[in-house]
LUMGUMAR-709456 format. One line per 10 residues: number of its first residue (from 1); their letters; for each residue x, y, z of C-alpha. Coordinates in Angstrom, 2 decimals. Layout:
NUM	a	X,Y,Z; ...
END
This chain:
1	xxxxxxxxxx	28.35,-0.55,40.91; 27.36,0.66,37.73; 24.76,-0.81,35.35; 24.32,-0.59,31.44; 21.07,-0.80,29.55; 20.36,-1.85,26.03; 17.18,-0.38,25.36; 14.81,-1.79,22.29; 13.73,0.48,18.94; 10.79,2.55,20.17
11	xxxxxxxxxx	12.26,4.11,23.76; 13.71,7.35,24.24; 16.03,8.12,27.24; 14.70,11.33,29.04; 18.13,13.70,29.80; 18.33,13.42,33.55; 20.42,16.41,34.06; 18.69,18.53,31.25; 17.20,21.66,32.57; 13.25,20.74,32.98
21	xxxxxxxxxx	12.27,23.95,30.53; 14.82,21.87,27.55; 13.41,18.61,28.27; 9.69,20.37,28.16; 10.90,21.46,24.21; 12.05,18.80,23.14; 8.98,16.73,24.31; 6.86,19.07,23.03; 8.46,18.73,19.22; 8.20,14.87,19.36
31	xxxxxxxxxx	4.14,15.38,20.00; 3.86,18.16,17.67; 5.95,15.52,14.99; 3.40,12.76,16.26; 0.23,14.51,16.23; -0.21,17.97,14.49; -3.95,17.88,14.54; -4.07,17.61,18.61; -5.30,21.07,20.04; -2.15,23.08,21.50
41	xxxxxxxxxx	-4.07,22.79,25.09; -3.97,18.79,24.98; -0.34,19.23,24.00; 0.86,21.44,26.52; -0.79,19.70,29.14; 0.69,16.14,28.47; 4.18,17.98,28.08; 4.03,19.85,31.80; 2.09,16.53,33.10; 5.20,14.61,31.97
51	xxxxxxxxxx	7.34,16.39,33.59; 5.56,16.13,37.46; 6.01,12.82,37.09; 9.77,12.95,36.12; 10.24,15.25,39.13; 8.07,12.57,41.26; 10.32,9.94,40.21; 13.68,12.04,40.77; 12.46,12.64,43.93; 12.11,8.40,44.89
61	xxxxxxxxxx	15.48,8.14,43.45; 15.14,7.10,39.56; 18.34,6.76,37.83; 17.35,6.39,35.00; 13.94,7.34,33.09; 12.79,6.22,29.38; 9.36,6.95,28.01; 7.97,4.08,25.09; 5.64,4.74,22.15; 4.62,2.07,19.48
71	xxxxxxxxxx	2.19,1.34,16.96; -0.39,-1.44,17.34; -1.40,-3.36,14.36; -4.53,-1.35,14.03; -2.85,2.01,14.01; -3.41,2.93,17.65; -0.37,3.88,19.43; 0.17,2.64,22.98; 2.73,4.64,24.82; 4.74,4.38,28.57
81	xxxxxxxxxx	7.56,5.11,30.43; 9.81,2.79,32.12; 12.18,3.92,35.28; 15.23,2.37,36.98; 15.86,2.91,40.85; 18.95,1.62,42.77; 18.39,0.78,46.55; 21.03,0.04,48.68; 19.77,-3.96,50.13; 21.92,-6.97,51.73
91	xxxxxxxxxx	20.38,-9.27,49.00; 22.82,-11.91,50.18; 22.75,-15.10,49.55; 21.86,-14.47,45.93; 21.00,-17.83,45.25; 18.06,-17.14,47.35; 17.23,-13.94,46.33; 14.24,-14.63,44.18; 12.54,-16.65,46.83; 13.13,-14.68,49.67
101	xxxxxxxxxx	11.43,-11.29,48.09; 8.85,-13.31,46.16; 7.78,-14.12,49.68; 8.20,-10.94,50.53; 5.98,-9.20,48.05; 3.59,-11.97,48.20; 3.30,-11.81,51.89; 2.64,-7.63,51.72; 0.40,-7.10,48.70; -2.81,-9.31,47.66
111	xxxxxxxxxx	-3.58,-7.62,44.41; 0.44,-8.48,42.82; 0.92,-11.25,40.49; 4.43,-12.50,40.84; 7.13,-14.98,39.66; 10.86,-15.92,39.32; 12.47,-16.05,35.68; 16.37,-17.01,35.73; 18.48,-15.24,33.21; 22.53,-15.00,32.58
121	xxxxxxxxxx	22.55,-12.01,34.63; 20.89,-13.48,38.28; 17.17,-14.27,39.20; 14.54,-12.07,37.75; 11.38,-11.42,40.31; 8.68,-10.04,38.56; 5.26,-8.55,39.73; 2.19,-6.76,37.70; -0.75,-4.94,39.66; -3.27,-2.36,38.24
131	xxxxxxxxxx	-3.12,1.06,39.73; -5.41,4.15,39.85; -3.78,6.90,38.37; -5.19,10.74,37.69; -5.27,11.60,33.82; -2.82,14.29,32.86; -5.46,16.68,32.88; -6.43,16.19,35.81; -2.20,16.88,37.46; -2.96,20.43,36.50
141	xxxxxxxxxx	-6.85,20.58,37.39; -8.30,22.67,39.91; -8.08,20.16,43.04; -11.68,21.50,44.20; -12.74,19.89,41.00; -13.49,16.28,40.41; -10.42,14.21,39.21; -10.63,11.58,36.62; -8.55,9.03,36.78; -6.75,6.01,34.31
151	xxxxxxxxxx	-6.10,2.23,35.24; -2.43,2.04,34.90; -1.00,-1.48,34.86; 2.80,-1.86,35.58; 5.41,-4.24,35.48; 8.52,-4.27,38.30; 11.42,-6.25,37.83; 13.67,-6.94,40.71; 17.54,-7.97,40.28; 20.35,-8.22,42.72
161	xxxxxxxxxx	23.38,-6.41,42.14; 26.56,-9.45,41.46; 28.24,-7.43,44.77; 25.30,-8.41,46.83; 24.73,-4.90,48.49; 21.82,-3.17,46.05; 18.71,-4.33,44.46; 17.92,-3.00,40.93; 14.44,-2.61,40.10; 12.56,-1.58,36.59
171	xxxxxxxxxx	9.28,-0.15,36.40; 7.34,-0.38,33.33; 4.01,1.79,32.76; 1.26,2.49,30.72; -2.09,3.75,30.75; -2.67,1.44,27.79; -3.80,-1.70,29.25; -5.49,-3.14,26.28; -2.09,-3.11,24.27; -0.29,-5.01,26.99
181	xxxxxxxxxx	-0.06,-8.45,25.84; 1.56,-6.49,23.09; 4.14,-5.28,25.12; 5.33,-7.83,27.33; 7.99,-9.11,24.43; 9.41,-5.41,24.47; 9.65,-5.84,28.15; 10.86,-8.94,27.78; 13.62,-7.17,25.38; 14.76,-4.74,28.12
191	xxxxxxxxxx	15.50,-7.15,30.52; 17.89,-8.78,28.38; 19.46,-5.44,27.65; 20.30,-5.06,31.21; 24.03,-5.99,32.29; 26.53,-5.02,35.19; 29.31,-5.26,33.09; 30.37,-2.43,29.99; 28.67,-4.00,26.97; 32.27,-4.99,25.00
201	xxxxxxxxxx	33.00,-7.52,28.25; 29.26,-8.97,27.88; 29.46,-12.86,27.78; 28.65,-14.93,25.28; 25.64,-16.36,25.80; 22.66,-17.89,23.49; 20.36,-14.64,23.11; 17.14,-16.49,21.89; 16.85,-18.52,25.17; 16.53,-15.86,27.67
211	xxxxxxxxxx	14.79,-13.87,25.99; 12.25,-16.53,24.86; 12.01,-17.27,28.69; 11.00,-13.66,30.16; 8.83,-13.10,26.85; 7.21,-17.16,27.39; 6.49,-16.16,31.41; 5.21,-12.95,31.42; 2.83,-13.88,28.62; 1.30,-17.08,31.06
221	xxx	1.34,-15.46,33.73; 0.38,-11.41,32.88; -0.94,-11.93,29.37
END
Protein backbone atom coordinates (compact mmCIF):
# COMPACT_ATOMS: atom_id res chain seq x y z
CA UNK A 1 0.00 0.00 0.00
CA UNK A 2 1.45 3.10 -0.91
CA UNK A 3 2.01 6.18 1.28
CA UNK A 4 2.33 10.01 0.43
CA UNK A 5 4.29 12.57 2.38
CA UNK A 6 3.85 16.28 2.66
CA UNK A 7 7.06 17.39 3.77
CA UNK A 8 7.49 21.07 5.59
CA UNK A 9 9.78 24.21 4.00
CA UNK A 10 13.33 23.34 5.04
CA UNK A 11 13.62 19.33 3.91
CA UNK A 12 15.07 18.07 0.88
CA UNK A 13 14.20 14.57 -0.49
CA UNK A 14 17.53 12.64 -1.18
CA UNK A 15 17.00 10.81 -4.97
CA UNK A 16 16.81 7.19 -3.96
CA UNK A 17 17.63 5.80 -7.27
CA UNK A 18 20.26 8.58 -8.16
CA UNK A 19 23.62 7.16 -8.81
CA UNK A 20 25.61 7.75 -5.30
CA UNK A 21 28.56 9.86 -7.35
CA UNK A 22 25.20 12.49 -8.56
CA UNK A 23 23.76 12.58 -5.24
CA UNK A 24 27.55 13.23 -3.78
CA UNK A 25 27.40 16.62 -6.37
CA UNK A 26 24.62 17.80 -5.73
CA UNK A 27 25.19 17.64 -1.89
CA UNK A 28 28.30 18.98 -2.26
CA UNK A 29 26.83 22.37 -4.16
CA UNK A 30 24.15 22.86 -1.41
CA UNK A 31 27.28 23.04 1.30
CA UNK A 32 29.45 24.94 -0.92
CA UNK A 33 25.99 27.47 -1.36
CA UNK A 34 25.71 27.20 2.58
CA UNK A 35 29.12 27.66 3.68
CA UNK A 36 31.92 28.92 1.26
CA UNK A 37 34.36 29.69 3.99
CA UNK A 38 34.39 25.82 5.31
CA UNK A 39 37.83 24.20 4.28
CA UNK A 40 37.26 21.81 1.11
CA UNK A 41 38.47 18.81 3.59
CA UNK A 42 35.43 19.48 6.12
CA UNK A 43 33.28 19.58 3.00
CA UNK A 44 34.21 16.56 1.35
CA UNK A 45 34.13 14.65 4.34
CA UNK A 46 30.46 15.50 5.45
CA UNK A 47 29.47 14.85 1.67
CA UNK A 48 31.10 11.01 1.51
CA UNK A 49 29.99 10.67 5.41
CA UNK A 50 26.44 11.38 4.16
CA UNK A 51 26.38 9.09 1.90
CA UNK A 52 27.52 5.77 4.34
CA UNK A 53 24.75 6.52 6.10
CA UNK A 54 22.29 6.63 3.08
CA UNK A 55 23.79 3.28 2.03
CA UNK A 56 23.34 2.09 5.87
CA UNK A 57 19.85 3.01 5.73
CA UNK A 58 19.17 1.43 2.12
CA UNK A 59 20.54 -1.44 3.41
CA UNK A 60 17.67 -1.66 6.69
CA UNK A 61 15.17 -0.96 4.09
CA UNK A 62 14.48 3.01 4.01
CA UNK A 63 12.02 4.05 1.51
CA UNK A 64 12.31 7.05 1.72
CA UNK A 65 15.23 9.48 3.02
CA UNK A 66 15.04 13.48 3.61
CA UNK A 67 17.82 15.44 5.21
CA UNK A 68 16.53 18.98 7.32
CA UNK A 69 18.48 22.22 7.77
CA UNK A 70 17.08 25.41 9.56
CA UNK A 71 18.08 28.48 11.10
CA UNK A 72 17.77 29.08 14.86
CA UNK A 73 16.91 32.46 16.05
CA UNK A 74 20.49 33.16 16.87
CA UNK A 75 21.86 32.32 13.47
CA UNK A 76 23.05 28.79 14.22
CA UNK A 77 21.77 26.27 11.89
CA UNK A 78 20.62 22.91 13.25
CA UNK A 79 20.45 20.29 10.59
CA UNK A 80 19.05 16.27 10.32
CA UNK A 81 17.76 13.76 8.32
CA UNK A 82 14.59 11.99 8.69
CA UNK A 83 13.95 8.26 7.08
CA UNK A 84 10.82 6.19 6.38
CA UNK A 85 10.94 2.24 6.58
CA UNK A 86 7.98 -0.09 5.73
CA UNK A 87 7.87 -3.50 7.66
CA UNK A 88 5.63 -6.01 6.82
CA UNK A 89 3.57 -6.54 10.71
CA UNK A 90 -0.05 -8.11 11.58
CA UNK A 91 -0.81 -4.80 13.47
CA UNK A 92 -4.36 -6.07 13.78
CA UNK A 93 -6.70 -4.98 15.75
CA UNK A 94 -5.77 -1.39 15.02
CA UNK A 95 -7.70 -0.04 17.66
CA UNK A 96 -5.14 -1.54 19.84
CA UNK A 97 -2.25 -0.85 18.07
CA UNK A 98 -0.84 1.98 20.09
CA UNK A 99 -1.10 0.09 23.30
CA UNK A 100 0.07 -3.07 22.33
CA UNK A 101 3.66 -1.69 20.90
CA UNK A 102 3.82 1.04 23.55
CA UNK A 103 4.08 -2.02 25.76
CA UNK A 104 6.17 -3.39 23.60
CA UNK A 105 8.87 -0.78 23.39
CA UNK A 106 8.42 0.00 26.93
CA UNK A 107 8.87 -3.52 28.00
CA UNK A 108 12.40 -3.84 25.68
CA UNK A 109 14.19 -0.51 26.14
CA UNK A 110 14.67 1.52 29.60
CA UNK A 111 16.32 4.56 28.19
CA UNK A 112 12.93 5.36 25.49
CA UNK A 113 10.47 7.92 26.36
CA UNK A 114 7.19 7.00 24.78
CA UNK A 115 3.51 7.93 24.19
CA UNK A 116 0.29 7.59 22.07
CA UNK A 117 -1.01 10.77 20.07
CA UNK A 118 -4.34 10.02 17.94
CA UNK A 119 -4.53 11.74 14.64
CA UNK A 120 -7.10 11.43 11.43
CA UNK A 121 -4.82 9.01 10.00
CA UNK A 122 -4.66 6.06 13.09
CA UNK A 123 -2.72 6.09 16.48
CA UNK A 124 0.62 7.74 16.52
CA UNK A 125 3.31 5.85 19.01
CA UNK A 126 6.09 7.91 19.56
CA UNK A 127 9.52 7.31 21.32
CA UNK A 128 12.84 9.67 21.79
CA UNK A 129 16.23 8.14 23.20
CA UNK A 130 19.78 9.67 22.92
CA UNK A 131 22.26 7.69 20.96
CA UNK A 132 26.09 7.62 20.59
CA UNK A 133 26.98 8.28 17.25
CA UNK A 134 30.75 8.68 15.56
CA UNK A 135 31.30 12.30 14.04
CA UNK A 136 31.61 12.30 10.30
CA UNK A 137 35.15 12.49 10.60
CA UNK A 138 35.55 9.95 12.38
CA UNK A 139 33.28 7.34 9.35
CA UNK A 140 36.39 7.91 7.31
CA UNK A 141 39.14 7.86 10.21
CA UNK A 142 41.75 5.43 10.52
CA UNK A 143 39.86 2.74 12.82
CA UNK A 144 43.31 2.19 14.80
CA UNK A 145 42.71 5.75 15.77
CA UNK A 146 40.52 7.02 18.52
CA UNK A 147 36.89 7.82 17.39
CA UNK A 148 34.98 10.76 18.59
CA UNK A 149 31.70 10.53 18.83
CA UNK A 150 28.18 12.98 18.88
CA UNK A 151 24.97 12.50 21.14
CA UNK A 152 22.36 12.06 18.58
CA UNK A 153 18.79 12.31 19.86
CA UNK A 154 15.98 10.85 17.59
CA UNK A 155 12.46 10.74 17.28
CA UNK A 156 10.46 7.35 15.83
CA UNK A 157 7.03 7.47 14.95
CA UNK A 158 5.11 4.31 14.55
CA UNK A 159 1.74 4.04 12.37
CA UNK A 160 -0.25 1.12 11.17
CA UNK A 161 -0.96 0.75 7.68
CA UNK A 162 -5.37 1.17 7.25
CA UNK A 163 -4.88 -2.68 5.59
CA UNK A 164 -3.56 -3.89 8.85
CA UNK A 165 -0.52 -5.89 7.39
CA UNK A 166 2.63 -3.17 7.69
CA UNK A 167 3.80 -0.79 10.24
CA UNK A 168 5.19 2.59 9.01
CA UNK A 169 7.78 4.08 11.01
CA UNK A 170 9.67 7.73 10.76
CA UNK A 171 12.93 8.41 12.09
CA UNK A 172 13.96 11.83 12.82
CA UNK A 173 17.76 12.77 13.62
CA UNK A 174 20.06 15.23 14.58
CA UNK A 175 23.24 15.74 16.14
CA UNK A 176 21.81 19.07 17.30
CA UNK A 177 20.29 18.37 20.53
CA UNK A 178 20.26 21.81 21.91
CA UNK A 179 17.92 23.01 18.95
CA UNK A 180 15.40 20.28 19.63
CA UNK A 181 12.67 21.85 21.42
CA UNK A 182 12.93 23.86 18.27
CA UNK A 183 12.17 21.16 16.17
CA UNK A 184 9.56 19.15 17.58
CA UNK A 185 6.72 21.56 15.77
CA UNK A 186 8.51 20.67 12.35
CA UNK A 187 8.17 17.13 13.43
CA UNK A 188 5.04 17.68 14.50
CA UNK A 189 4.42 19.14 10.76
CA UNK A 190 5.55 15.89 9.07
CA UNK A 191 3.36 13.78 10.75
CA UNK A 192 0.47 15.56 9.56
CA UNK A 193 1.86 15.44 6.07
CA UNK A 194 1.71 11.76 6.15
CA UNK A 195 -1.45 10.05 4.40
CA UNK A 196 -2.29 6.57 2.74
CA UNK A 197 -4.41 8.04 0.38
CA UNK A 198 -3.15 10.38 -3.03
CA UNK A 199 -3.27 13.90 -1.58
CA UNK A 200 -6.50 15.16 -4.00
CA UNK A 201 -8.74 12.24 -2.02
CA UNK A 202 -7.32 13.62 1.50
CA UNK A 203 -10.34 14.25 3.88
CA UNK A 204 -11.42 17.15 5.16
CA UNK A 205 -10.44 17.51 8.37
CA UNK A 206 -9.65 20.61 10.88
CA UNK A 207 -5.72 20.99 10.29
CA UNK A 208 -4.98 23.14 13.46
CA UNK A 209 -6.17 20.34 15.86
CA UNK A 210 -3.89 17.59 14.98
CA UNK A 211 -1.31 19.30 14.48
CA UNK A 212 -1.62 21.33 17.73
CA UNK A 213 -1.86 17.79 19.38
CA UNK A 214 1.54 16.06 18.11
CA UNK A 215 3.30 19.64 18.42
CA UNK A 216 1.40 20.08 22.37
CA UNK A 217 2.76 16.20 23.27
CA UNK A 218 6.00 15.99 22.08
CA UNK A 219 6.81 19.34 23.65
CA UNK A 220 5.55 17.80 27.47
CA UNK A 221 6.82 14.97 27.07
CA UNK A 222 10.44 15.40 24.87
CA UNK A 223 10.81 19.14 25.24
Amino acid sequence: MPVWFTLPEGFTEIALDAKPEDRAAQLGETLHHLYPSAPVFEKLTAVAATEIMIQELLAQGAISISTFMYKRADGELCSGMLSAFATEQNVQPISSFGERLLGELTSTADDLECGIIKLAIGPVVLASRDTQTPDFASLLGDEAQDQTVSTQRQLEAYLPFPHGRSVLQLLFTTTDVEAWEDLLPVFAEVLNGVSFNPPKKNVDSPENEPRAAVSDWARKEFG
